[in-house]
C-alpha positions, 0 to 999 in steps of 0.5 A: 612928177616934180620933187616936191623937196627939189622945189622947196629948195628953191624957196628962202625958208630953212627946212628943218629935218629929223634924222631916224636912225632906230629903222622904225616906221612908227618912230617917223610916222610920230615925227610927221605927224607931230610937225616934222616933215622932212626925214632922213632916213640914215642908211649910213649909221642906222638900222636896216637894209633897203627894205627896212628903209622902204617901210620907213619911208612908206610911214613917212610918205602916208603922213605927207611927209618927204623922205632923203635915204642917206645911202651908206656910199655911192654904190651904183648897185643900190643907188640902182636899187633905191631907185626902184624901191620908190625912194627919190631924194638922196644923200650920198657920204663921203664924196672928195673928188668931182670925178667920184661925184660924176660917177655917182650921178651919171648912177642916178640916171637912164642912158644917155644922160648916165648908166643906170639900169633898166626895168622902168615897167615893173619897179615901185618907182614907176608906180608899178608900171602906172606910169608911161613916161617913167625914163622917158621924162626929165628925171632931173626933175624928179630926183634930188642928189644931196653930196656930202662934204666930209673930208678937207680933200672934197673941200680941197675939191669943192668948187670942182664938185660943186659945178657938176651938173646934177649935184642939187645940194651939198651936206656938210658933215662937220664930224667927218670933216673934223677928224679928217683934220685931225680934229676928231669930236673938236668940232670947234677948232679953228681949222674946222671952222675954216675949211667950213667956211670955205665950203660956205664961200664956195656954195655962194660962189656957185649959188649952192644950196648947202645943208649941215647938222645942228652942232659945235653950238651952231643953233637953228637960227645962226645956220638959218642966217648963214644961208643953210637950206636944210638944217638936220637938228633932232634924231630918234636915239638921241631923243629917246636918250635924253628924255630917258635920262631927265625923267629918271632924274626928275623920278629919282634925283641923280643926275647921269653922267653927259653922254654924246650926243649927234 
C-alpha cells in the first residue's frame, strides 16, 4: 500500500489542509465532506489522546480523505503506538539536530532499516493481520514523516536534516520559530523572515518538499508560487470563533474586541 499522500506530493499542485484541533470526528468528517481533504490532526496542541485521534481519523478516512497526526514529540513509544493504531502520514515538532531526526526515523521503521517494535500480526496497521506483507515490504513507501522546523537551531541544522534519508518533507512553524529569535507573535520581523528563507533556500538545494501555516500575510497564493507543497491555512476553533463572532455582530451591532488567531 502506497501513501496516497507520499504520492501527491511529488505532483506540482499545493495541497491546501485543515488543522482540528476540537478532537471531534464529526467536526473532520464536515471538513471532508465539504472539500477539504487533508486533515491534520493536531496531537500537539489539540485535544485528546491516541484514541480520540484514532476516531478521528477513521471519520477522516471514511470521507475519503487523508489524515497527518502531529504527534505532540518524537516520542519512540507512541510514534510505536500511532504506528499500530493505523495512522500512516506524520508530523513531528520541534526537531533542531539530524541526530534528533535520525532518531526519530530509525523510530518509524522495523530492523534493520531502524528500531521500531514488532507485533505486525494483530495491530490495526496491518488491517488486522489481513495483510501478509506488512513489515516485510518497503514501508518507505507507505509512510510519510513531515519534520518540523521551529527553532533557528534546526535552521542552523537544515541542511544536515534535510539529507537524512526518510525525511519526506519539512514543516516550517513560523510561531515557534519566531519566539526562538526572540521575536515571539512578531511574525514579520525581518529576522524571522530571514531564517525563513533560509530553510527555503535549503529545500531547493535539496529538492525538498516544504510546508508551512497560512500567516504574517503570507496567503495561499504568494506560499503556492514560493513552491510550498502543503499549505495548512483554516482550524476547527478558529473557524468556530470567527463565525461566532460576525453572527453576533450582524444579530446585535457591536463588534468585539480582535483576538488571535493561528
Amino acid at each position: 500500500m502506497t501513501s496516497s499522500f507520499k504520492q501527491r506530493l511529488k505532483t506540482p499542485a499545493m495541497i491546501p489542509a485543515a488543522w482540528v484541533e476540537l478532537g471531534s470526528p464529526d467536526i473532520a468528517e464536515i471538513l471532508v465532506t465539504h472539500g477539504w481533504d487533508t486533515i491534520i490532526i493536531d496531537g500537539e496542541h489539540g485535544r485528546g489522546e491516541l484514541e480520540d485521534w484514532v476516531n478521528v481519523a477513521r471519520a477522516i478516512e471514511a470521507c475519503g480523505g487523508t489524515a497527518i497526526l502531529r504527534l505532540p514529540d518524537g516520542n519512540d513509544t507512541l510514534i510505536k503506538r500511532a504506528l499500530d493504531r493505523g495512522f500512516r502520514n506524520f508530523i513531528v515538532p520541534m526537531v533542531n539536530t539530524r541526530a534528533e531526526a535520525e532518531q526519530i526515523v530509525s523510530a518509524f521503521y522495523y530492523p534493520l532499516r531502524g528500531h521500531r517494535g514488532y507485533a505486525a500480526s494483530i495491530v490495526r496497521g496491518s488491517n488486522w493481520g489481513a495483510r501478509p506483507d506488512y513489515g516485510l515490504v518497503d514501508s518507505f513507501n507507505e509512510i510519510t514523516i513531515i519534520i518540523q522546523c521551529e527553532h533557528v537551531e534546526a535552521v542552523d541544522q537544515i541542511d544536515d536534516i534535510m539529507a537524512v534519508e526518510g525525511v519526506d518533507m519539512i514543516f516550517i512553524g513560523p510561531n515557534d520559530l519566531a519566539a526562538s529569535a526572540g521575536h515571539l507573535e512578531h511574525l514579520d520581523h525581518p529576522e524571522v523572515l530571514d531564517l525563513i528563507a533560509k530553510v527555503e533556500a535549503a529545500a531547493k538545494r535539496h529538492d525538498m518538499p516544504l510546508a508551512t501555516v497560512r500567516s504574517a500575510g503570507r496567503d495561499w497564493r504568494e506560499l503556492d508560487q514560493l513552491g510550498y507543497r502543503m499549505v495548512a491555512g483554516i482550524f476547527d476553533v478558529a473557524m468556530l470563533v470567527e463565525s461566532a463572532r460576525r453572527n453576533l455582530t450582524e444579530a446585535t451591532g457591536q463588534i468585539a474586541a480582535p483576538v488571535k488567531t493561528y
